[in-house]
C-alpha positions as CSV (number, residue, x, y, z in Angstrom):
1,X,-36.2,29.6,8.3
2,X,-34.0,26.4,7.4
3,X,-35.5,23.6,8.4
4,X,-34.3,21.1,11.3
5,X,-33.3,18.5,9.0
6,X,-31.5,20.6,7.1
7,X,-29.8,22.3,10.1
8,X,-28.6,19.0,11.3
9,X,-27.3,18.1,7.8
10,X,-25.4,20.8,7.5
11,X,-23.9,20.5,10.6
12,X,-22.6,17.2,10.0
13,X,-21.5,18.1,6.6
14,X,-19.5,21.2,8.4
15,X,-18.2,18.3,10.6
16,X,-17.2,16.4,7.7
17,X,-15.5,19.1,6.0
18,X,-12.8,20.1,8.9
19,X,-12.3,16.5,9.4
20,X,-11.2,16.3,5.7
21,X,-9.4,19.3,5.7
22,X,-7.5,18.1,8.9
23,X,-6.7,14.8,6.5
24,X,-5.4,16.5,3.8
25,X,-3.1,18.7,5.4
26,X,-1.3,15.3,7.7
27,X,1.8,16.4,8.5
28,X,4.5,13.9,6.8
29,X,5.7,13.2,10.5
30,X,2.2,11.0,11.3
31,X,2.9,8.5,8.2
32,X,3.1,5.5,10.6
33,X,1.1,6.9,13.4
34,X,-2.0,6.6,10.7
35,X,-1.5,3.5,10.4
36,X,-3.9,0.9,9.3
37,X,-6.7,3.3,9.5
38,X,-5.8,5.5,7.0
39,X,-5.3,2.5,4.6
40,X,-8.6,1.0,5.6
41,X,-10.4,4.8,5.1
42,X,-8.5,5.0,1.3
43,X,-10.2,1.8,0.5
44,X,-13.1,2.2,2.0
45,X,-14.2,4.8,-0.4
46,X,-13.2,8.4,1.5
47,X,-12.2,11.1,-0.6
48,X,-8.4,12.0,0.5
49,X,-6.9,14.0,-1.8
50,X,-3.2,13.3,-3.5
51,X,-1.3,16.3,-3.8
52,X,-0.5,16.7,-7.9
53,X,2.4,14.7,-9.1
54,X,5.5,16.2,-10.9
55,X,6.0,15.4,-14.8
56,X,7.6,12.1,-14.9
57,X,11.3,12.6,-16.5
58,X,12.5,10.2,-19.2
59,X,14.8,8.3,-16.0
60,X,11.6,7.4,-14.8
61,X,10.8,5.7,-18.0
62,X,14.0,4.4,-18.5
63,X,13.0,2.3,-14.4
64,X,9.4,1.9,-15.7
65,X,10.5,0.2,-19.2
66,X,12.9,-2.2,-16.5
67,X,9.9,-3.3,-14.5
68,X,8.1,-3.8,-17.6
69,X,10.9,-6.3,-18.8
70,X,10.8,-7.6,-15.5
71,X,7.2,-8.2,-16.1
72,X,7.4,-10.1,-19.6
73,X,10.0,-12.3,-17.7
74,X,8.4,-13.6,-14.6
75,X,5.0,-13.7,-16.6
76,X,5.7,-14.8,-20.0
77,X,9.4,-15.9,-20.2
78,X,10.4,-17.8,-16.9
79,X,6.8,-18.1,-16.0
80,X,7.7,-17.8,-12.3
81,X,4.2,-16.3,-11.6
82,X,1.9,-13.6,-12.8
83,X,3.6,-11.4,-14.9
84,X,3.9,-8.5,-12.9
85,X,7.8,-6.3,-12.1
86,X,9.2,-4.0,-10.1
87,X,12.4,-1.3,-9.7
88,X,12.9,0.7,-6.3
89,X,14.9,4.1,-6.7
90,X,16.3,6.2,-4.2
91,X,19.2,9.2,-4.8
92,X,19.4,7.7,-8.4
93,X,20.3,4.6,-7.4
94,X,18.7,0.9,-8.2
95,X,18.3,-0.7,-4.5
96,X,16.0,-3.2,-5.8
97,X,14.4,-5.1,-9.1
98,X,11.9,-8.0,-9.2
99,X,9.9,-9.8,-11.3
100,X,6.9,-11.9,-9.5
101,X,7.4,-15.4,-8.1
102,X,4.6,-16.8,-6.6
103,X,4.8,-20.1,-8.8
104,X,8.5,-21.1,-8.4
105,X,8.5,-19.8,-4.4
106,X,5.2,-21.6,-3.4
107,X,4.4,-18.4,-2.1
108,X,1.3,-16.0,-2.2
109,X,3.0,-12.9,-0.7
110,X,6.0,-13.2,-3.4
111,X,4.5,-10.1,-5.4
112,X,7.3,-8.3,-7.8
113,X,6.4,-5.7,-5.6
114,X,7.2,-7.7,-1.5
115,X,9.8,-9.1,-3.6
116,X,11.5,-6.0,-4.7
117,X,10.9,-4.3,-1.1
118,X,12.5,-7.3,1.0
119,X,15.3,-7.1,-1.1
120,X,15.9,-3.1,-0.8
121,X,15.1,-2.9,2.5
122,X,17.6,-6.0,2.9
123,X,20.3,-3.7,1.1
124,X,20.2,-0.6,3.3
125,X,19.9,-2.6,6.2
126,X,16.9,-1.0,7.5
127,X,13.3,-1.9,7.8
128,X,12.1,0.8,5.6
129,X,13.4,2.6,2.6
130,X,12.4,6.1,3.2
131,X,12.4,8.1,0.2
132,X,12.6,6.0,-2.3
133,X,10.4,6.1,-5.5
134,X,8.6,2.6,-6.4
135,X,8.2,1.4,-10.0
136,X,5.6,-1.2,-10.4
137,X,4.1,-2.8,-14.1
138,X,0.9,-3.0,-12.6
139,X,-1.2,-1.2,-10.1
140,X,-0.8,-2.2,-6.7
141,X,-2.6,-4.9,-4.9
142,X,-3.7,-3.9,-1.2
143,X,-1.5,-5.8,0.2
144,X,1.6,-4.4,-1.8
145,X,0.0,-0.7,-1.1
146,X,0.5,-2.0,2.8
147,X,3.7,-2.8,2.2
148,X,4.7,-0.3,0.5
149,X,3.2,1.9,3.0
150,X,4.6,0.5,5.9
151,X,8.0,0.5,4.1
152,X,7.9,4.3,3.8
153,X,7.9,4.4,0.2
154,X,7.6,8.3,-1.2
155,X,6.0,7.8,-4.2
156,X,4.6,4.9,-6.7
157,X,4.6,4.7,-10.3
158,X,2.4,1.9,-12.6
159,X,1.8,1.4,-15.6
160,X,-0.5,-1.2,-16.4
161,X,-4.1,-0.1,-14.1
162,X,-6.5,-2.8,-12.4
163,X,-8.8,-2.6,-15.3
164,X,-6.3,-3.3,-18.0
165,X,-5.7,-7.4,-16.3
166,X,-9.2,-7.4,-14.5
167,X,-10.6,-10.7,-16.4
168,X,-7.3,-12.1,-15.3
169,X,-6.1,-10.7,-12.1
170,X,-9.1,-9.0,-10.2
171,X,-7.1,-7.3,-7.4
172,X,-10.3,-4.8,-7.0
173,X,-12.0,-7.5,-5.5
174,X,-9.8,-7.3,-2.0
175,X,-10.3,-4.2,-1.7
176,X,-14.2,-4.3,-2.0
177,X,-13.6,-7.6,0.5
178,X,-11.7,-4.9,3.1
179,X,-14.7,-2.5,2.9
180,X,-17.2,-5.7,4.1
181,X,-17.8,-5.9,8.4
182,X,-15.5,-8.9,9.5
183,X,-18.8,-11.4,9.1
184,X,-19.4,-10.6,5.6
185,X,-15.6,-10.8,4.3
186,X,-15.0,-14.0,2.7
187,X,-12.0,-14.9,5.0
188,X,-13.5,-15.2,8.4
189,X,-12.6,-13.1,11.0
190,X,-13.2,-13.6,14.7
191,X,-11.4,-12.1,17.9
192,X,-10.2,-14.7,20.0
193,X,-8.5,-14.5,23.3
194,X,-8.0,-10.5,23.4
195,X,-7.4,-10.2,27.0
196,X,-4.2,-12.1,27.0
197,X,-2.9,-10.7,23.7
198,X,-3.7,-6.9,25.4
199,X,-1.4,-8.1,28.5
200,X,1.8,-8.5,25.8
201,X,0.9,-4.8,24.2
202,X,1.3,-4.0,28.0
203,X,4.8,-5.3,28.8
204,X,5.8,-4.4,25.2
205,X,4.8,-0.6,25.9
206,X,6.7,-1.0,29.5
207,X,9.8,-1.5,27.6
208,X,12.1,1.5,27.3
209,X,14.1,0.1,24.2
210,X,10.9,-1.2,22.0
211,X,10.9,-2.1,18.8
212,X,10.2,0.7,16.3
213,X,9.8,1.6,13.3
């Protein structure tokens, strides 16, 4: 006879199992409606598997060698910041390429990545760019994964991986931050004035012509 413990473990591990099934299997539909949580889960260590990529053709060289270029530029070149690039493809067609500029813009969210996106999404005149294909030098950071994510971005290639820049750029280190409980992350985080901000979600969800997307 098994004994209780063991029962109970395997329960939860049973549990566990249709829970990760049920997460592998997300129909392409619930992208958004996963929202921050499944971004949050990825980084905080869950296993969700990726479905296998296809071969990489030589095209997608030809846009990897660009953002590579675009890399040496903004990094070593122009020195407009780190030297990181970027290409977005969709239907065979450039929509966007950027280098990073966080030095000449003053600005910490001007990743070749946010750059690139801004500008693609800027092109088609929409706030996402559904189906297009994202060539980055680098491995994302979170906050270009979010981005990326949010933007409806089908599919990322990089080149260059976290640990190839690590003693330079350490982007590992936000992610281990995200995984922390808000007291231990090393930008404070505290809820303030809920109540009121839940009263906005509440007129916002009234109206019959809300944003979306």
């Amino acid at each position: 006879m098994d004994h209780p413990d063991h029962q109970d473990k395997t329960a939860l591990n049973d549990l566990f199992d249709d829970a990760l099934a049920q997460t592998r299997v997300m129909p392409r539909r619930h992208f958004l409606a996963a929202g921050a949580g499944a971004f949050a889960a990825a980084y905080a260590g869950e296993a969700i598997a990726a479905p296998a990529p296809a071969a990489a053709t030589e095209q997608d060289r030809a846009y990897m060698r660009q953002a590579i270029a675009l890399m040496r530029k903004a990094g070593v070149v122009d020195r407009t910041g780190g030297p990181f690039g970027c290409v977005i493809v969709r239907d065979g067609q450039i929509l966007a390429a950027e280098g990073n500029s966080v030095l000449r813009d003053n600005d910490p969210s001007a990743h070749a990545e946010v750059n690139a996106i801004r500008a693609a999404c800027k092109k088609v005149g929409q706030p996402n760019i559904k189906g297009a294909v994202m060539f980055t030098s680098c491995e994302c950071c979170p906050m270009c994964y979010a981005t990326a994510y949010w933007a409806r971005v089908s599919k990322i290639y990089y080149a260059a991986a976290w640990t190839d820049y690590a003693d330079l750029f350490d982007d590992s280190n936000i992610a281990q931050d995200m995984k922390r409980p808000y007291a231990k992350r090393t930008v404070q985080v505290a809820p303030l004035l809920r109540s009121e901000a839940q009263q906005v979600w509440q007129e916002f969800r009234k109206l019959p012509d809300r944003a979306r997307y």
